[in-house]
C-alpha positions as CSV (number, residue, x, y, z in Angstrom):
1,X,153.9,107.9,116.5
2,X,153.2,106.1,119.7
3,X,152.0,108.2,123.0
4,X,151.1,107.2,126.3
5,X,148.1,109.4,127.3
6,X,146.4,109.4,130.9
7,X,142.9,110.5,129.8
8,X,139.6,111.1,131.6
9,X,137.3,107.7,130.4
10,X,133.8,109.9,130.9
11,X,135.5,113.1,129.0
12,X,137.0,110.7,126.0
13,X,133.8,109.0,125.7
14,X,131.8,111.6,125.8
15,X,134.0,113.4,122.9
16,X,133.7,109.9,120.9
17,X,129.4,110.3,121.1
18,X,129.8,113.6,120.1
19,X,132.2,113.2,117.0
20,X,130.7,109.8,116.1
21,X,133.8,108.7,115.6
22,X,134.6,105.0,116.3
23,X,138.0,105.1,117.8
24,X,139.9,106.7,120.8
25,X,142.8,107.2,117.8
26,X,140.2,108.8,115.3
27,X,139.0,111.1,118.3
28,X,142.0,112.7,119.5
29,X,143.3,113.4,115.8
30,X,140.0,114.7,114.9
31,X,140.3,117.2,117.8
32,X,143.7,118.0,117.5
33,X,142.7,119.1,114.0
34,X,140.3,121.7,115.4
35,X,142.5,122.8,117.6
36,X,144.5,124.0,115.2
37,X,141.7,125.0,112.6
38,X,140.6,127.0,115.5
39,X,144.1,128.4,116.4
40,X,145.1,129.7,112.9
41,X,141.5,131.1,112.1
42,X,142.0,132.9,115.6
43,X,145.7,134.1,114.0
44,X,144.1,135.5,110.9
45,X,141.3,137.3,113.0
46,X,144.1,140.0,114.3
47,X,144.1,141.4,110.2
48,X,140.0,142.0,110.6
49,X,139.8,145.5,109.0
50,X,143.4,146.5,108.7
51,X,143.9,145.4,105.3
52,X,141.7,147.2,102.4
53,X,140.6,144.5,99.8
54,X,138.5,146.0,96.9
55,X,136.7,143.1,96.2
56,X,132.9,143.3,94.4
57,X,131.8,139.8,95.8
58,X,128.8,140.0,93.2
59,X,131.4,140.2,90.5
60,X,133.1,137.6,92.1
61,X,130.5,135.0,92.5
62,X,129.6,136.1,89.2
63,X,126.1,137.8,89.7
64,X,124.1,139.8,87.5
65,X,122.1,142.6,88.6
């Protein structure tokens, strides 16, 4: 999809040196994908200690005492 966007040049370069990546395209899709990593990871963090899962994490990753 095609989108006009009115960006800051020192704030979009500065995002592309950061990234490394090569494109103003590559850049924006790359941090709208953390946006919304961020967004959902902050949507799960609500259920932090209200749900009880018995889990043994040792038996789990498979480890031997």
């Amino acid at each position: 999809m095609r989108t006009t966007l009115d960006l800051p040049a020192p704030l979009l370069q500065e995002a592309m040196r950061v990234t490394r990546q090569k494109t103003k395209t590559a850049v924006i899709i790359t941090a709208l994908e953390d946006l919304i990593r961020k967004n959902r990871t902050l949507g799960l963090k609500k259920y932090k200690g209200k749900i009880d899962l018995k889990i043994d994490l040792d038996k789990l990753r498979d480890r031997r005492k």
